[in-house]
N, CA and C of each residue as an Amber inpcrd file, in Angstrom:
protein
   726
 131.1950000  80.8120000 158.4350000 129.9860000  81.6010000 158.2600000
 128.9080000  80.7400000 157.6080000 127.8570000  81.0660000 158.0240000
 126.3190000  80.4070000 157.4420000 125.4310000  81.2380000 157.0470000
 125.0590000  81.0130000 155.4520000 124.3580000  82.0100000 154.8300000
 122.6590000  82.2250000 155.7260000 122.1420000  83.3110000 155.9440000
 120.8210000  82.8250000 156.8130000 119.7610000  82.7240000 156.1530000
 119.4560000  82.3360000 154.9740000 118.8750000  81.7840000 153.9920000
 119.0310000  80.6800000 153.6280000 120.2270000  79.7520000 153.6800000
 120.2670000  78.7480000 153.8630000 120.6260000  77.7130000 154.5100000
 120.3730000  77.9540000 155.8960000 121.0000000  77.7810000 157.7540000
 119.6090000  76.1260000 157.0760000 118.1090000  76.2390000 157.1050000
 117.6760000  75.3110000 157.3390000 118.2190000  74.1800000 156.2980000
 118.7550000  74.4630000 155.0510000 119.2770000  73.4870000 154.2240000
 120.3550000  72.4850000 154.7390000 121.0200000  73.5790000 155.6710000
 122.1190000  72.7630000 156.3670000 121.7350000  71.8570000 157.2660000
 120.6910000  72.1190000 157.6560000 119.6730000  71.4290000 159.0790000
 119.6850000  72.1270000 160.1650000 120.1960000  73.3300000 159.8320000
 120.1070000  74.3780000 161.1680000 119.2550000  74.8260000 161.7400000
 118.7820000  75.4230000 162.6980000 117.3860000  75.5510000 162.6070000
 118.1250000  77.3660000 163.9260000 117.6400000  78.1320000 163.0740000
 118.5090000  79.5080000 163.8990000 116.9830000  80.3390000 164.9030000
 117.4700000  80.6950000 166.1690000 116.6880000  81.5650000 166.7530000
 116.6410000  82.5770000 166.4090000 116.0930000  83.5080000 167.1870000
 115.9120000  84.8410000 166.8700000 117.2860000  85.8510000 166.8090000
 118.0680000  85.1330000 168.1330000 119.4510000  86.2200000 168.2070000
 120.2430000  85.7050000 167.5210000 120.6020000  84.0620000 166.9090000
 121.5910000  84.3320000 165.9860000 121.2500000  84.6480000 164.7160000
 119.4470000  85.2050000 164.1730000 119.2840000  85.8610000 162.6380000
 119.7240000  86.6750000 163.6080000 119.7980000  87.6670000 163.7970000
 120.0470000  88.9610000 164.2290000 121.3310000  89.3370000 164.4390000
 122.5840000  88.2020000 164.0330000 124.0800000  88.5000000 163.7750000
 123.6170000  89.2830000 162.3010000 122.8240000  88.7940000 161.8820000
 122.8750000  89.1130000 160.2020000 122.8560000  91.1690000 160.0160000
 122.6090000  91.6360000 161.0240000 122.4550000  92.9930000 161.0240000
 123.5280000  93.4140000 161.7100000 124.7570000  92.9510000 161.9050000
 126.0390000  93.2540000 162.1980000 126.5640000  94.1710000 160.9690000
 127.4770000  95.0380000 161.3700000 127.5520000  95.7530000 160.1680000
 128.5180000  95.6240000 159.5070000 129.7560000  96.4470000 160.4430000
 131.2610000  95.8840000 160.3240000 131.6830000  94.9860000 160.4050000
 132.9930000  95.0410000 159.8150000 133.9040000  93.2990000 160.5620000
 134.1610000  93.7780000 161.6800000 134.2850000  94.7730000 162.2050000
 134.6010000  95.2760000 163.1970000 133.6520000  94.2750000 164.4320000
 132.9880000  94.5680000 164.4360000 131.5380000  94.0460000 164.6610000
 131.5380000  92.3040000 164.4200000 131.7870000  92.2410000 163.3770000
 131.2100000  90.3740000 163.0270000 132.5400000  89.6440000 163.2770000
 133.8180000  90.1220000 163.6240000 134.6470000  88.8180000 164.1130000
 134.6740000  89.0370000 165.7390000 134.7160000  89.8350000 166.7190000
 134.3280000  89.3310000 168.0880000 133.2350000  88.0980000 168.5040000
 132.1050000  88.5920000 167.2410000 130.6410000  88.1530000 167.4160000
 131.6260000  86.1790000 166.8500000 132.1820000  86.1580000 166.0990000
 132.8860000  84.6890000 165.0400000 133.7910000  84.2420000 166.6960000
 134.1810000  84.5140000 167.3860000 135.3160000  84.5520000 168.3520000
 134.4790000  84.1540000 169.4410000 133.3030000  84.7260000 169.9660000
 132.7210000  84.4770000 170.8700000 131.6700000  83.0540000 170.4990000
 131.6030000  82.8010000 169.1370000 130.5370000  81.4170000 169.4350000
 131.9070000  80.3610000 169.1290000 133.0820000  80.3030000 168.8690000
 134.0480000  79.5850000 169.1590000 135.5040000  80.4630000 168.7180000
 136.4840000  80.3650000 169.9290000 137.7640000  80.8870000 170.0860000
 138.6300000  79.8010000 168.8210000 138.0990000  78.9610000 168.0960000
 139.0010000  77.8410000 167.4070000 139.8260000  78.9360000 166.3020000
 140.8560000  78.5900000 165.9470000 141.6130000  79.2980000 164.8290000
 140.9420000  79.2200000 163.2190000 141.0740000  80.5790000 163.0760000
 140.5000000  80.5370000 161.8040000 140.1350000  79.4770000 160.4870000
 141.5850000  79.3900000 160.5880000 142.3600000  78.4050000 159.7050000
 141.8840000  76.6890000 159.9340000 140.9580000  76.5630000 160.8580000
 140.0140000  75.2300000 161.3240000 138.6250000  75.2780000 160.6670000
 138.4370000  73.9420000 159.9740000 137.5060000  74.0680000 159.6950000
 136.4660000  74.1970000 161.2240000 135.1100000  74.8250000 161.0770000
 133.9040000  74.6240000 162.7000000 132.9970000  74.0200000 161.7810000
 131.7260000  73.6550000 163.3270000 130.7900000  72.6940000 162.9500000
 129.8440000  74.1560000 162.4760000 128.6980000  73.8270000 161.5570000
 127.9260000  74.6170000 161.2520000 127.1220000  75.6040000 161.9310000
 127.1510000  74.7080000 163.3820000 126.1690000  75.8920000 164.7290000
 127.2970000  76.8090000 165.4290000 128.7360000  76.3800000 165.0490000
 129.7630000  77.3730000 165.4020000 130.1400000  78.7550000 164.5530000
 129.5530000  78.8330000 163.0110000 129.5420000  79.6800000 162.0140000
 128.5770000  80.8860000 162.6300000 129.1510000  82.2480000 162.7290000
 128.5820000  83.3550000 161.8690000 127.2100000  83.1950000 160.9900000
 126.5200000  84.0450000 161.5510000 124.9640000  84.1200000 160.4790000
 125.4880000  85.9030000 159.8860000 125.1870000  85.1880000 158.3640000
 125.2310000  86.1720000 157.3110000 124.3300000  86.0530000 156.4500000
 125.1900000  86.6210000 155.2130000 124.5140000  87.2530000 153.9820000
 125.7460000  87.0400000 152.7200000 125.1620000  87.2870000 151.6690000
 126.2700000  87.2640000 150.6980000 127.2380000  88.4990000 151.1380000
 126.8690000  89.5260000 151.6300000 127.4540000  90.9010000 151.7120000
 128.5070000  90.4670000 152.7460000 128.0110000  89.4980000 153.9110000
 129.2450000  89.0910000 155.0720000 130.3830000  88.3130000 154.6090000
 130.2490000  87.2600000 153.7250000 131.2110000  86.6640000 152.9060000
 131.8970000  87.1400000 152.2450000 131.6180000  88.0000000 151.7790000
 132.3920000  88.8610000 150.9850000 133.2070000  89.9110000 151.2730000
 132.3380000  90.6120000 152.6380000 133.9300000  91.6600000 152.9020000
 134.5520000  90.8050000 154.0690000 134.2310000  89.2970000 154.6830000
 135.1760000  88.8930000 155.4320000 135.8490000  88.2670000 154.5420000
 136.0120000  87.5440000 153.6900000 137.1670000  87.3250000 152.2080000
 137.7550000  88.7260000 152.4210000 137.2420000  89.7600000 152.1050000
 138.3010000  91.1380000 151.1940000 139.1590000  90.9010000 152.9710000
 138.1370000  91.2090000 153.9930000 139.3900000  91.8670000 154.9410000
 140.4680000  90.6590000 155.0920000 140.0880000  89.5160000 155.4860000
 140.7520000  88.3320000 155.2470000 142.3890000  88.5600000 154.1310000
 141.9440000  88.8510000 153.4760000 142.9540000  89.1300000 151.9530000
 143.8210000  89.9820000 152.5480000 143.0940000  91.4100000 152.8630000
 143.7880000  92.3450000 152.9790000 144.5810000  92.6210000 154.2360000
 144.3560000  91.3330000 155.0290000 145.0600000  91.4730000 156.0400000
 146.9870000  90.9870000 155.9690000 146.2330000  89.7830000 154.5980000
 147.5200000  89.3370000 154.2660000 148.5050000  89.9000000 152.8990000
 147.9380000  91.1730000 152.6030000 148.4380000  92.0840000 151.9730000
 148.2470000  91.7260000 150.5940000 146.9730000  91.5530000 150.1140000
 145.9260000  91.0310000 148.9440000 145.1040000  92.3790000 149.0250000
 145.5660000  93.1150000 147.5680000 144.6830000  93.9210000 147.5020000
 143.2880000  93.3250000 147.1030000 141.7480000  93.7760000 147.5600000
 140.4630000  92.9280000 147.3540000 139.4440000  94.0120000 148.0640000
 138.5520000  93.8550000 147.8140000 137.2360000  94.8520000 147.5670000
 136.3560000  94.3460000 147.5080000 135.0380000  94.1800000 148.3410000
 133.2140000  93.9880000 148.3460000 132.9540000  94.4270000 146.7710000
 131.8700000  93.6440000 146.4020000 131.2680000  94.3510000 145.4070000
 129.7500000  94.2080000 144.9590000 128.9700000  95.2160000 145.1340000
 127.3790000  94.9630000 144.8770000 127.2460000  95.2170000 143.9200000
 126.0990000  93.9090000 143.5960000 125.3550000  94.1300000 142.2140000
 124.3660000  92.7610000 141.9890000 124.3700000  92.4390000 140.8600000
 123.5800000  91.0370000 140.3850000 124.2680000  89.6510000 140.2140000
 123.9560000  88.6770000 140.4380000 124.5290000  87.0180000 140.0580000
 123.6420000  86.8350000 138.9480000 124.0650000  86.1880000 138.2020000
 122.8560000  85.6360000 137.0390000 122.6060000  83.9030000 137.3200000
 123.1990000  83.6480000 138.4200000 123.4130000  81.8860000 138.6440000
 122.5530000  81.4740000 139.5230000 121.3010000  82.1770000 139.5120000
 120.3640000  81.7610000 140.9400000 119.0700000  81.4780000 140.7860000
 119.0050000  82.3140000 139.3510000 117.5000000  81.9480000 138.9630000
 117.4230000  82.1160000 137.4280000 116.8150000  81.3400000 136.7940000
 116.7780000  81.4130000 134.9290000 115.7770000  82.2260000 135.0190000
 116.7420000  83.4500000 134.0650000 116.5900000  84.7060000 133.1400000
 116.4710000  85.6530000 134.4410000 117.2370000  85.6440000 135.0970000
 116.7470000  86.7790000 136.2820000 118.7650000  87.2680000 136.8800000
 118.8580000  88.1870000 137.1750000 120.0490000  88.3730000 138.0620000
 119.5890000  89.0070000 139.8470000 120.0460000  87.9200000 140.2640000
 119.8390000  88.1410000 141.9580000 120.4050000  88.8000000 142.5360000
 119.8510000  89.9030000 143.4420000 120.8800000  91.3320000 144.6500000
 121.7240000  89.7280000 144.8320000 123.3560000  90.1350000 144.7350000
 124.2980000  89.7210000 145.0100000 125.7190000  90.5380000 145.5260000
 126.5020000  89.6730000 146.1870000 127.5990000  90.5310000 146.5940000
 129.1350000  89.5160000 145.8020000 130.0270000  90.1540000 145.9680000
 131.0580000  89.1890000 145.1430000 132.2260000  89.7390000 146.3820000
 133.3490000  88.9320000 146.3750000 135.1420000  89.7910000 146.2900000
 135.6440000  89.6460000 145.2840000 136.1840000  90.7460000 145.1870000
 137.5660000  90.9810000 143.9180000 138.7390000  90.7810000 144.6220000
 139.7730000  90.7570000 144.1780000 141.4010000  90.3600000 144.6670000
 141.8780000  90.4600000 142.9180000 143.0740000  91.0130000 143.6760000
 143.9140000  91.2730000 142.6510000 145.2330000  90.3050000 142.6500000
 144.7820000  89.5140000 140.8040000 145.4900000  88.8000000 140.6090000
 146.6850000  88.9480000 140.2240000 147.7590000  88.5710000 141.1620000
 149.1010000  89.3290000 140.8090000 149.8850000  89.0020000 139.5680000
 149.6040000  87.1520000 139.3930000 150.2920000  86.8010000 138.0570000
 149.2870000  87.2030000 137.1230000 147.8150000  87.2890000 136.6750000
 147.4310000  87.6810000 135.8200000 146.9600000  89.1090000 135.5000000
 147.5240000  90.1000000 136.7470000 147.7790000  91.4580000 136.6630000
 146.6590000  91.5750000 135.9390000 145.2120000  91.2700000 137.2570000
 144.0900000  91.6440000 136.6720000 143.2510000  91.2020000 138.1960000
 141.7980000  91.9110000 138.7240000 141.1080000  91.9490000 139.4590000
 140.4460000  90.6870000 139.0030000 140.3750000  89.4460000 140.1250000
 139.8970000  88.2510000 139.8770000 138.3330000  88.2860000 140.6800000
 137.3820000  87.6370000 140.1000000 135.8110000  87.5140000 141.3890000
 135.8840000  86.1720000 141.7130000 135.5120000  86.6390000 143.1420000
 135.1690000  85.1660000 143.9620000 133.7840000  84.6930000 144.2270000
 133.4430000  84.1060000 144.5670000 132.0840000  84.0050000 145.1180000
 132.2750000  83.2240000 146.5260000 132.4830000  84.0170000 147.6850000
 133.4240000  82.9350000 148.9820000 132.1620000  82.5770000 149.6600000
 129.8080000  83.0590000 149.3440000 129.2000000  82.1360000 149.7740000
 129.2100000  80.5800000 149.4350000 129.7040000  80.3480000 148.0960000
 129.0390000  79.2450000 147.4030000 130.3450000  78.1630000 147.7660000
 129.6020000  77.3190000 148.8460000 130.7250000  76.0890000 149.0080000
 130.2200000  74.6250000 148.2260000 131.1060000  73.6140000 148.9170000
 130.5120000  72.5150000 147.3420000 128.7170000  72.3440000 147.2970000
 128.4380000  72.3210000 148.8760000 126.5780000  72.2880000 148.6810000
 125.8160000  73.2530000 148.3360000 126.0970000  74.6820000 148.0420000
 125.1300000  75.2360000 147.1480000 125.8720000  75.3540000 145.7030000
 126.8360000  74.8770000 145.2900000 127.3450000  74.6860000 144.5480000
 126.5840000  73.5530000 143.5480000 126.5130000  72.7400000 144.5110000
 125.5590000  71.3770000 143.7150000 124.1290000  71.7500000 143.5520000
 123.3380000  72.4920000 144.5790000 122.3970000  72.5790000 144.3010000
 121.8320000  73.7640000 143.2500000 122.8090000  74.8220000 143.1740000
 122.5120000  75.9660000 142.1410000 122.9440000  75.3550000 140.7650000
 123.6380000  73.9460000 140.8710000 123.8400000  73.6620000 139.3470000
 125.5360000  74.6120000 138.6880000 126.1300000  75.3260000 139.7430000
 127.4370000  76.1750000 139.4140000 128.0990000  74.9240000 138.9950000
 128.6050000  75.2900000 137.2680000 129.7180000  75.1220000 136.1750000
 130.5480000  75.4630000 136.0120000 131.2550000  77.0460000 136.8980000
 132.1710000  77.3720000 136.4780000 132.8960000  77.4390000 138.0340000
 134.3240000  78.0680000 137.7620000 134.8500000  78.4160000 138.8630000
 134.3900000  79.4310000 139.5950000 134.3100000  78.9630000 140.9240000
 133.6760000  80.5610000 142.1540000 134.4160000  80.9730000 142.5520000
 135.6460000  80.4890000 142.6990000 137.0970000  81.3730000 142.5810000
 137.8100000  82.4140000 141.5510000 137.0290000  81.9470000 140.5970000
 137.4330000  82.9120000 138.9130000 135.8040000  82.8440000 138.5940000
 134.9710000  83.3920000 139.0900000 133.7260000  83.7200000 138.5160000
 133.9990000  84.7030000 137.4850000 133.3100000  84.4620000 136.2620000
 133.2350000  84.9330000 134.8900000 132.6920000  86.3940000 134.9310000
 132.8900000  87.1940000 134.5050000 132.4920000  88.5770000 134.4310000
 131.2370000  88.8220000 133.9780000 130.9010000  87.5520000 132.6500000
 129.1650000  87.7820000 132.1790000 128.5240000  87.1470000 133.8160000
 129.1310000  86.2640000 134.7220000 127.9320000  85.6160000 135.5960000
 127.8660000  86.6460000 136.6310000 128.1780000  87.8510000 136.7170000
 128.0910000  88.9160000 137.6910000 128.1090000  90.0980000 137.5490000
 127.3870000  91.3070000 137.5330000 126.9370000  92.7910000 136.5900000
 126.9520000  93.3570000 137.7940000 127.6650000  94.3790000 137.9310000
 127.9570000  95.4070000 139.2770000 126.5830000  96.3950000 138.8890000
 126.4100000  97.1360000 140.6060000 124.9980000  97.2700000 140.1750000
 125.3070000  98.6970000 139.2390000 126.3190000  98.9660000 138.6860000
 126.3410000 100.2400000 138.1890000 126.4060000  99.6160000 136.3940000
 126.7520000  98.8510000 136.3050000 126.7720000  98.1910000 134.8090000
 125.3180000  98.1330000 134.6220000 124.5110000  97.4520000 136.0400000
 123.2720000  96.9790000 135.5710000 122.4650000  98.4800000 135.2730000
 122.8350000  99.6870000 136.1500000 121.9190000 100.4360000 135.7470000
 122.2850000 101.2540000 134.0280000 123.4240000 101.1080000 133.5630000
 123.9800000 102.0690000 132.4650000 123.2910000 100.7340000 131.3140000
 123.1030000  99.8220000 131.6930000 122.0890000  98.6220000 130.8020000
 121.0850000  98.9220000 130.9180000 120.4740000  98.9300000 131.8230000
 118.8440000  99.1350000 132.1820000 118.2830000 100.7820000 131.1830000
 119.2150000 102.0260000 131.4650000 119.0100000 103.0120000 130.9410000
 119.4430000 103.3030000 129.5890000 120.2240000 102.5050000 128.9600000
 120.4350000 102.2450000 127.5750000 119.1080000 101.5980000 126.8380000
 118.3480000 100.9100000 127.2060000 117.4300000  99.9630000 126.7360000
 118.0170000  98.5080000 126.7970000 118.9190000  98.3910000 126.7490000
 119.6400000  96.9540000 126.6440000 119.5580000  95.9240000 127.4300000
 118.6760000  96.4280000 128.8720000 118.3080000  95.2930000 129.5110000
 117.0590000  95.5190000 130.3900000 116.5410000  94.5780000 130.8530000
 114.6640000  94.9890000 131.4740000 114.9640000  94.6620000 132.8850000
 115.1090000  96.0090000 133.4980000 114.7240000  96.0880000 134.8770000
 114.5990000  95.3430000 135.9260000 113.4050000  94.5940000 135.1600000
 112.1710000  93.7740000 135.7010000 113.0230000  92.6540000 136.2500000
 113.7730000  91.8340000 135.9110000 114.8130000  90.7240000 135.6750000
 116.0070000  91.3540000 136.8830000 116.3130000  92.3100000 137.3320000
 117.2260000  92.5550000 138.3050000 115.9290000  92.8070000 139.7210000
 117.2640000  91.8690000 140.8580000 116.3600000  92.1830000 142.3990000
 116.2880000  90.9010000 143.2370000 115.5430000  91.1540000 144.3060000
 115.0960000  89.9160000 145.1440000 114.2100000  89.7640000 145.3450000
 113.5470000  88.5530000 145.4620000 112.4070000  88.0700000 146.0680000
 111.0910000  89.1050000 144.9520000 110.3580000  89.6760000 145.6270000
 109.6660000  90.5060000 144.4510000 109.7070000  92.1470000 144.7690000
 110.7740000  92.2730000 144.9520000 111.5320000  93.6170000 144.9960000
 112.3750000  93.7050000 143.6920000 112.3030000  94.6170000 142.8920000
 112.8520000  94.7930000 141.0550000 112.5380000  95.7680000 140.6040000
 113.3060000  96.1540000 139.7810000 113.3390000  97.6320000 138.8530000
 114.3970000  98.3390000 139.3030000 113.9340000  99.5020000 138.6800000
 115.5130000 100.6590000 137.8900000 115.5600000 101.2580000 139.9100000
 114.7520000 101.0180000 140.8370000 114.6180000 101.8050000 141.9480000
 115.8370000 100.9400000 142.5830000 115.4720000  99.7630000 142.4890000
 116.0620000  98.5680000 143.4900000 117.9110000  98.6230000 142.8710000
 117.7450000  98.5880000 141.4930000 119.5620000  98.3680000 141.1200000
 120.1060000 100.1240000 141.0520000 119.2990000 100.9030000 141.5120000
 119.7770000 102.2700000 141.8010000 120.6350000 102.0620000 143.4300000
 119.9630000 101.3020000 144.3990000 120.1900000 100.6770000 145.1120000
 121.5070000  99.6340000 145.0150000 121.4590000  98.9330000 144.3790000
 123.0930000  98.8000000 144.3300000 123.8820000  98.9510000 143.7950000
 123.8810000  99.8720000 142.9830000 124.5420000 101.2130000 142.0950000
 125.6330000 102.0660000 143.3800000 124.1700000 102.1830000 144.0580000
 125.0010000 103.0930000 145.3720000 125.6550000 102.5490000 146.1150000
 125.2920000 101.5980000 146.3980000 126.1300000 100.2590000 147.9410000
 127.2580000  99.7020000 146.7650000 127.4830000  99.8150000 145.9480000
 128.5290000  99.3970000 144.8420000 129.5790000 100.8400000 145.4830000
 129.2500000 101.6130000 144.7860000 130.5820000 102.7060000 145.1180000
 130.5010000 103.3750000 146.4520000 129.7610000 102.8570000 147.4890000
 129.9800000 103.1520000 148.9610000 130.9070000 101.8160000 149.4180000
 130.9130000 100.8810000 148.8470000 131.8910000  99.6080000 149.2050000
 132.9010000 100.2580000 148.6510000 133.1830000 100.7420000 147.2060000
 134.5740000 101.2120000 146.7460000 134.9340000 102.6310000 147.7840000
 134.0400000 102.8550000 148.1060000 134.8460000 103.9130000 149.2850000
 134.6570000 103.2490000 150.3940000 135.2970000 102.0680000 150.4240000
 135.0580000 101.3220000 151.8940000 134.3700000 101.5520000 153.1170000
 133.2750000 101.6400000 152.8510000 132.3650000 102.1360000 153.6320000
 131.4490000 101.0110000 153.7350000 130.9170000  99.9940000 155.1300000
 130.4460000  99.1920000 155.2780000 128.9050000  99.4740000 155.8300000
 127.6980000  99.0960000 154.4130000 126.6950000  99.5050000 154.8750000
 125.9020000  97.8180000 154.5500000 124.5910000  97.8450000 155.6010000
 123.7910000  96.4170000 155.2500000 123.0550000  96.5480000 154.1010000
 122.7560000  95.5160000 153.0980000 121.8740000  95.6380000 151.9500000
 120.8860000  95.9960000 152.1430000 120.1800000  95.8550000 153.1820000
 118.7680000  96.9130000 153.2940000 118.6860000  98.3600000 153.8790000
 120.4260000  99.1310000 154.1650000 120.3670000 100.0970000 154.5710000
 119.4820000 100.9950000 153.3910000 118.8560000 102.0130000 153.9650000
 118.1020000 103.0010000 152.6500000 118.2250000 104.4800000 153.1260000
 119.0030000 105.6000000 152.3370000 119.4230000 106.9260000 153.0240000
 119.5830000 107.8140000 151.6830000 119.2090000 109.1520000 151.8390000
 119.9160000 109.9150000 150.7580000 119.2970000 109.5610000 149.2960000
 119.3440000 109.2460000 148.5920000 119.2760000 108.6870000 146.6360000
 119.1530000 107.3640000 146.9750000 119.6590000 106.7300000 147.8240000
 118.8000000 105.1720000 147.9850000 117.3480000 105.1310000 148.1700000
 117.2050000 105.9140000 148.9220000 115.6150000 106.0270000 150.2060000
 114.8340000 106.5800000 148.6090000 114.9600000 107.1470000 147.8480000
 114.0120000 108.2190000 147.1850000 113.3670000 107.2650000 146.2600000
 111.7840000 107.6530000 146.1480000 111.1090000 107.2090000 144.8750000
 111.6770000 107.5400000 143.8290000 111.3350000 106.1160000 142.8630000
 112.0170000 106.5920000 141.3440000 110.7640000 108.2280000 140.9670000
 110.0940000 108.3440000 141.5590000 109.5160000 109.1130000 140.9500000
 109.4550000 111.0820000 141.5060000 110.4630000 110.8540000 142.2230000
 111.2310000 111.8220000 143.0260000 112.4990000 112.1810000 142.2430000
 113.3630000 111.4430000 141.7470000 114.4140000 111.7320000 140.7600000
 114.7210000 113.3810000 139.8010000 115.5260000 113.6400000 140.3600000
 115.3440000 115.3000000 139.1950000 116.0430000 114.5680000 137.9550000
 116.2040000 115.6110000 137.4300000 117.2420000 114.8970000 136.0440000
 118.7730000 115.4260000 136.1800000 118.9100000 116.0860000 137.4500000
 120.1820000 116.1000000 138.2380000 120.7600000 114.7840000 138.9210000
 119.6310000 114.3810000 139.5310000 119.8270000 113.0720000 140.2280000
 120.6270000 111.8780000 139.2130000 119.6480000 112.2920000 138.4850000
 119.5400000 110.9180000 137.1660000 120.9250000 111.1650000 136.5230000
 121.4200000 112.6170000 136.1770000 123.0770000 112.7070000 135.4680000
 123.9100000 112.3510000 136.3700000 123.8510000 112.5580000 137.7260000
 125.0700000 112.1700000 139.1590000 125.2160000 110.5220000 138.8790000
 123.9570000 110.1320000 139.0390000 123.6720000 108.4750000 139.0500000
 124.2570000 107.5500000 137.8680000 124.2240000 108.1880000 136.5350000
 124.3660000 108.1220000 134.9870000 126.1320000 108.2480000 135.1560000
 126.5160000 109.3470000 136.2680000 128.3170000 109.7760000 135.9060000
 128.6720000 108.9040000 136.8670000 127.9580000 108.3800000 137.9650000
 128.5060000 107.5100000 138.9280000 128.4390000 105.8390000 138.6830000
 127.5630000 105.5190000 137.9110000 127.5980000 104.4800000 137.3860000
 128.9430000 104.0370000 136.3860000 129.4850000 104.7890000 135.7080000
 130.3970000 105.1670000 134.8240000 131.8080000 104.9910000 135.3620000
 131.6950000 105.5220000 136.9620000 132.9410000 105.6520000 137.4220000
 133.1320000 104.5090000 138.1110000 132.0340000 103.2320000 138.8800000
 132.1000000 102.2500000 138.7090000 132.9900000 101.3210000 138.4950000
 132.8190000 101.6250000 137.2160000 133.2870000 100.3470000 136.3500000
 134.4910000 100.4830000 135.6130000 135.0280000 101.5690000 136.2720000
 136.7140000 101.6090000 136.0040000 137.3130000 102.2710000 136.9530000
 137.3980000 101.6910000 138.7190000 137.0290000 102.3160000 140.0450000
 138.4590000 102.5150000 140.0040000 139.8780000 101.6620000 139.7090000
 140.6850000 102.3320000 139.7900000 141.7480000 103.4720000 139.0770000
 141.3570000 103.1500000 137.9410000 141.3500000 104.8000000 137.6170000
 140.6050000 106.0270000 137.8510000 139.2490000 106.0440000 138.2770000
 138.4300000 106.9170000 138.4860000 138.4030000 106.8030000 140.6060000
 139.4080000 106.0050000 140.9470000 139.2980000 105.8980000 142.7540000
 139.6160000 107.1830000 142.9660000 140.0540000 108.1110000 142.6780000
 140.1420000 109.8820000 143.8290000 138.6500000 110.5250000 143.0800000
 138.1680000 110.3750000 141.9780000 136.8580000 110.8530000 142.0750000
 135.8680000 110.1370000 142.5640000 135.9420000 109.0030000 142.6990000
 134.9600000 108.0220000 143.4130000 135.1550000 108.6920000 145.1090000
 136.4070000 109.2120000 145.3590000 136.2710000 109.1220000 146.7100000
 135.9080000 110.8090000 146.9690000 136.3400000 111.7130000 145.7220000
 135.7610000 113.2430000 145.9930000 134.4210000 113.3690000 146.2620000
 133.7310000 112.6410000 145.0770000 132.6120000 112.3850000 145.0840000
 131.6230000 112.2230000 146.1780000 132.4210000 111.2280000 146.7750000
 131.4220000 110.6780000 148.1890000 131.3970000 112.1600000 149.4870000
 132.8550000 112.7850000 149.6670000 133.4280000 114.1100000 150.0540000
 132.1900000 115.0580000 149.8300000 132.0150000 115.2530000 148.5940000
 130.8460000 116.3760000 148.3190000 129.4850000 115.9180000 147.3950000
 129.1210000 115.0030000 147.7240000 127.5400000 114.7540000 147.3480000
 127.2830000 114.6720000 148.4700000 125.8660000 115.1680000 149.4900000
 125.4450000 114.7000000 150.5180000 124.8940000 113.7260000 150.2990000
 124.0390000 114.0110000 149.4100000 122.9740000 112.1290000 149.5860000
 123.4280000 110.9300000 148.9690000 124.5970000 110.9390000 148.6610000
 125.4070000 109.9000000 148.9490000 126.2040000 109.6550000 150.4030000
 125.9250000 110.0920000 151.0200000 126.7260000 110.0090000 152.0800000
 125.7600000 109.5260000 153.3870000 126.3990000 108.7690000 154.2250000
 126.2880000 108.1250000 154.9700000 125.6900000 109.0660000 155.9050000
 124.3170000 109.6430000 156.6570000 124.1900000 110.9670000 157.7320000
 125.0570000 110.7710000 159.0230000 125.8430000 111.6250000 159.7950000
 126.4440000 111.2250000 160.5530000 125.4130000 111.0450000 161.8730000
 123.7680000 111.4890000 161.5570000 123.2630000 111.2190000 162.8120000
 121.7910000 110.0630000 162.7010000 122.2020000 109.5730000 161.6500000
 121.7130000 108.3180000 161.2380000 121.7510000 107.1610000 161.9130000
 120.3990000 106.5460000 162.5790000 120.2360000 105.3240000 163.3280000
 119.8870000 104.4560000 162.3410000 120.5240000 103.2630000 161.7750000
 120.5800000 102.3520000 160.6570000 118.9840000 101.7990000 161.4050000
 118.1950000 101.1490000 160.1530000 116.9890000 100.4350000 160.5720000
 117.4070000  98.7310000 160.3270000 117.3900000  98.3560000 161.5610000
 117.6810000  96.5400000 161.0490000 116.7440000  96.1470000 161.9890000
């Protein structure tokens, strides 16, 4: 896979239809699409114009399914990197896998190979990424609404604030209900102005943030949840915008 943000670093130079793998949704979807620009076995390294055009979000649930094919429990996860820009945390995606000898959920980072590795200046392991270098977006919002952290500092490009990490607050526990949506999907409590918010909204968002960040003990309400909130939920007659 080739991040499509940084295809020209590699010297790639991508047309129009292979950005437009990047709006693939599923794996369902993105390994025929991996199969058809070369049949080579996984397990081979390919040349860079043979890679998949992605996103952090594609790396990451092809790691989880990858894992979980080989009976590695592992999970997508949205939220912030803090390793991309000084004093800022970047829309990021991670995998978790569960570490069996240290009988504990490990983060990966499976975009960052040795060349953005060198060029982001990464010190630590991206195989055991540190828990301070990555804030799920539901940590970031129970920070943001505490006072304890400024908004302003979470996001991309010049997209930021409590609207944007509400945003991956939600694509955080729609991944824990394995549910594969693109980072710019917007529906339901994603789509809404912060200034639309009831103070219903704001307690669902406040109890869902919460449940987050301790997903497997709280996984049958994470998944009731999704069951009976509508605007969390995916519309079933919803044409995704990519």
């Amino acid at each position: 896979m080739i991040h499509v943000f940084w295809a020209e670093r590699y010297g790639i130079k991508l047309n129009g239809a292979r950005q437009s793998e990047v709006n693939l949704r599923s794996f369902k979807e993105k390994f025929p699409a991996l199969l058809h620009l070369s049949n080579a076995p996984l397990t081979e390294p390919r040349p860079l114009e043979k890679r998949l055009v992605g996103n952090c979000r594609d790396f990451s649930d092809f790691l989880a399914a990858l894992l979980k094919q080989k009976g590695i429990p592992a999970r997508a996860r949205c939220g912030f990197g803090k390793y991309f820009l000084p004093n800022h945390y970047e829309d990021h995606w991670v995998t978790e896998y569960w570490n069996t000898a240290e009988k504990r959920w490990s983060m990966v980072d499976a975009q960052l190979d040795e060349f953005q590795q060198k060029e982001l200046k990464i010190t630590f392991d991206t195989l055991n990424v540190p828990s301070y270098q990555f804030i799920t977006g539901g940590k970031a919002w129970l920070l943001c609404r505490a006072g304890q952290a400024n908004p302003d500092q979470f996001g991309i490009f010049k997209m930021r604030g409590m609207g944007f990490i509400r945003g991956d607050l939600i694509r955080d526990f729609l991944a824990l209900n394995r549910i594969e949506i693109l980072p710019w999907d917007a529906f339901g409590l994603i789509a809404k102005a912060d200034n639309q918010l009831s103070e219903a909204d704001l307690a669902l968002l406040d109890h869902l943030a919460g449940l987050t960040l301790t997903p497997d003990a709280a996984f049958a309400e994470i998944r009731q949840l999704y069951a009976q909130e509508k605007e969390l939920q995916v519309p079933a007659s919803w044409f995704p915008i990519v």
